[in-house]
ZAMARGU-4260 file (C-alpha; in steps of 0.2 Angstrom, whole numbers, plus 5000, padded with zeros to 4 digits):
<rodrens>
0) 4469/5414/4893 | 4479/5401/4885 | 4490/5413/4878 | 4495/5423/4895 | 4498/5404/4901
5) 4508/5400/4889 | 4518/5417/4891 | 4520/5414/4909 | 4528/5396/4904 | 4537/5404/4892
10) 4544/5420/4906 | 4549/5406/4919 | 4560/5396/4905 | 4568/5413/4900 | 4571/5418/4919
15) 4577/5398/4924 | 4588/5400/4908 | 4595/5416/4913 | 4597/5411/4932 | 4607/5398/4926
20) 4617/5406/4915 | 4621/5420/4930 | 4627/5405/4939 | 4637/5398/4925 | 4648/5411/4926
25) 4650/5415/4943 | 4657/5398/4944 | 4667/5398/4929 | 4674/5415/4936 | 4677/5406/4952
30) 4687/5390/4943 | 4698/5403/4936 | 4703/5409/4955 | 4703/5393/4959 | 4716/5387/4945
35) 4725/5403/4947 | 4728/5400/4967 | 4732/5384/4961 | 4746/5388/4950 | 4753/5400/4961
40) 4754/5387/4976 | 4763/5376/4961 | 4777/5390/4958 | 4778/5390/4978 | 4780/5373/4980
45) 4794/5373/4968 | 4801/5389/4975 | 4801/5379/4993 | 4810/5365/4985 | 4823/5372/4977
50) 4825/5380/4992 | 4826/5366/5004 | 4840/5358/4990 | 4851/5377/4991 | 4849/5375/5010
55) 4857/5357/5011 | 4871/5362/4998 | 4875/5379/5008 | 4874/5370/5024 | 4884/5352/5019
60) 4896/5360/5008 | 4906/5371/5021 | 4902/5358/5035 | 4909/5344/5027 | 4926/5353/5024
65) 4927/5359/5041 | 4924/5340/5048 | 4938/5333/5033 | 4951/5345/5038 | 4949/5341/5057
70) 4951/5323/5055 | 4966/5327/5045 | 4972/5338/5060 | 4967/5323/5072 | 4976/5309/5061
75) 4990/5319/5059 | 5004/5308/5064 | 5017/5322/5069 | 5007/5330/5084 | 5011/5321/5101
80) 4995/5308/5105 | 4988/5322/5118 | 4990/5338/5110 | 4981/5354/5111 | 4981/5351/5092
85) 4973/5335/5093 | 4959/5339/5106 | 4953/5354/5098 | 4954/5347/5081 | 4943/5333/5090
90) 4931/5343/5097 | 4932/5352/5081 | 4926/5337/5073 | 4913/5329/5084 | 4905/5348/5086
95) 4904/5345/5066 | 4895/5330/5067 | 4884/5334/5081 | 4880/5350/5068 | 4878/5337/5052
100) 4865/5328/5062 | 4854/5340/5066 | 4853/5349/5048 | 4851/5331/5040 | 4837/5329/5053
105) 4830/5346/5049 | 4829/5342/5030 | 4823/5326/5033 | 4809/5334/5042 | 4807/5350/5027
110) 4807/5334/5016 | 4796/5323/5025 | 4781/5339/5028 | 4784/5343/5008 | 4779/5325/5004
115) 4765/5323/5014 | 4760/5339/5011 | 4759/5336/4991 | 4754/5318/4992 | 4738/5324/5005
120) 4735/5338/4990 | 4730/5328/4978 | 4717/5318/4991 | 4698/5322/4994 | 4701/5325/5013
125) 4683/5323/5023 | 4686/5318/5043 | 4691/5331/5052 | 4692/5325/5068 | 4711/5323/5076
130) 4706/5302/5081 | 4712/5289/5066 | 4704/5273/5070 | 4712/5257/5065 | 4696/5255/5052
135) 4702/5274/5044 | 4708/5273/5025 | 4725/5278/5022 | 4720/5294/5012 | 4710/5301/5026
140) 4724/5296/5039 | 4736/5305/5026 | 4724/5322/5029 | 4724/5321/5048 | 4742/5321/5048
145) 4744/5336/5035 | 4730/5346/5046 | 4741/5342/5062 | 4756/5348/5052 | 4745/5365/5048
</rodrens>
């Protein structure tokens, strides 16, 4: 009798050892997603970055001429003060501008969402409500804004 006891101790160890094992690897299989979707959403990242920077070098590059060479046409000493020269090259100018405003605010908004985007990724984020009280700690005040962003 104390044999079959003994076996029975012996079959639940086996079968707690094996269960263990089977969840072992199930969760090592799943770290190994987990770090592959991580690395991935790295080489995206980078991808977006370098990205955001061949935007702000296309975009500024050609822009900055065109606002150059209008103020050259609007300095320009031999035109008569009220030219068609001078008004176009004027409107020329300030439409150039208007133009480098808005891309700088564009990037800086690209820039901003990356930053809070990475800085929020390396935070354990656990309020999901949309309410920061004043009481909130930074990093979950940090999540909120990155799930508003989403």
């Amino acid at each position: 009798m104390e044999d079959a006891v003994i076996l029975g101790v012996v079959a639940n160890i086996i079968g707690s050892a094996i269960g263990q094992k089977e969840i072992q690897d199930a969760l090592n299989e799943r770290n190994m997603k987990l770090e592959k979707a991580y690395n991935e959403l790295k080489k995206i990242e980078i991808m977006k970055d370098e990205f955001i920077s061949n935007l702000s070098h296309e975009l500024r590059t050609p822009l900055n001429s065109v606002m150059g060479y209008s103020e050259l046409l609007m300095e320009d000493e031999s035109a008569p003060p009220d030219s068609k020269q001078k008004r176009v090259a004027s409107s020329v100018y300030y439409s150039s501008k208007r133009l480098s405003s808005l891309i700088d605010s564009l990037l800086y908004i690209l820039y901003s969402r990356s930053f809070i985007t990475s800085l929020a990724g390396s935070l354990p984020c656990h309020n999901t409500a949309l309410f920061v009280s004043p009481a909130s700690p930074l990093p979950e005040a940090i999540c909120l804004a990155v799930q508003n962003i989403q």
